[in-house]
SELO-321592 format. One record per residue (C-alpha): residue in one letter; x, y, z. Coordinates in steps of 0.5 Angstrom, whole numbers, plus 500, padded with zeros to 3 digits. Example, Ala and Ser with C-alpha at 12.3 -4.5 7.8 and 13.67 -1.06 7.14 Angstrom:
<pts>
a525491516s527498514
</pts>
This chain:
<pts>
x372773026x366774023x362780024x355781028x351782021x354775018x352771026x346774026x343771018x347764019x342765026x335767021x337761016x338756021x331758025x328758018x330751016x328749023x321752022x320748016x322741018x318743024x312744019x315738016x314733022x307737024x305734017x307727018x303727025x297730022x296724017x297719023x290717025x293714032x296720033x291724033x286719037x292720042x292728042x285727043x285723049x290728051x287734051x281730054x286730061x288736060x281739061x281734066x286737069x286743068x279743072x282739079x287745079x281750079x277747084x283747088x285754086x278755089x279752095x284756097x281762096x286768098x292764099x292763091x290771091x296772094x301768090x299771084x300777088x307775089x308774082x307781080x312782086x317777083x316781076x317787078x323786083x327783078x326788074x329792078x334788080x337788073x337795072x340797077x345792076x347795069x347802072x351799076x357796071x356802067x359806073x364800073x363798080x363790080x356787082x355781086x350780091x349774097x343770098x342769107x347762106x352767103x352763096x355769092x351772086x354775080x350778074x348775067x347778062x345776055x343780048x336778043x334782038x327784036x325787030x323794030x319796023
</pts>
């Protein structure tokens, strides 16, 4: 079985040889002249689209106030959630939880790493 360090470097080889077909393909695109008139008009949409949803956003005053209120609520309960179920399967108790038609909820976790220096 192949150790955390010898996993964790095949991971960065992979990611950095898909950064560089990723600049690769960035590259043939940025010389296509079509492609460039498309994302243009695509961004053209976009704005477009971007300022309906503000007018819309506008338009709902509060309501839209109060969803972004809710987000940070969301944020902030799931948060709490997580760390109260890995205190709790820390003590070693099973958790689970169940929603109001009594599906049954068990935790996932996962593990990334950042850098710290």
């Amino acid at each position: 079985m192949k150790d955390v360090q010898e996993v964790f470097s095949e991971f960065q080889n992979i990611k950095k040889e898909m950064k560089e077909i990723r600049k690769e393909f960035k590259d043939i695109l940025a010389q296509d002249a079509e492609y460039q008139k498309i994302v243009e008009k695509s961004n053209e949409v976009r704005e477009m689209k971007r300022q309906h949803e503000l007018g819309a956003q506008r338009d709902m005053g509060s309501r839209w106030e109060r969803m972004e209120e809710l987000k940070g609520e969301i944020k902030a309960l799931q948060e709490m959630i997580s760390d109260i179920s890995l205190s709790t399967m820390m003590d070693g108790e099973t958790v689970e939880v169940r929603d109001e038609y009594d599906a049954l909820y068990e935790p996932v976790y996962t593990v990334s790493f950042r850098k710290v220096n």
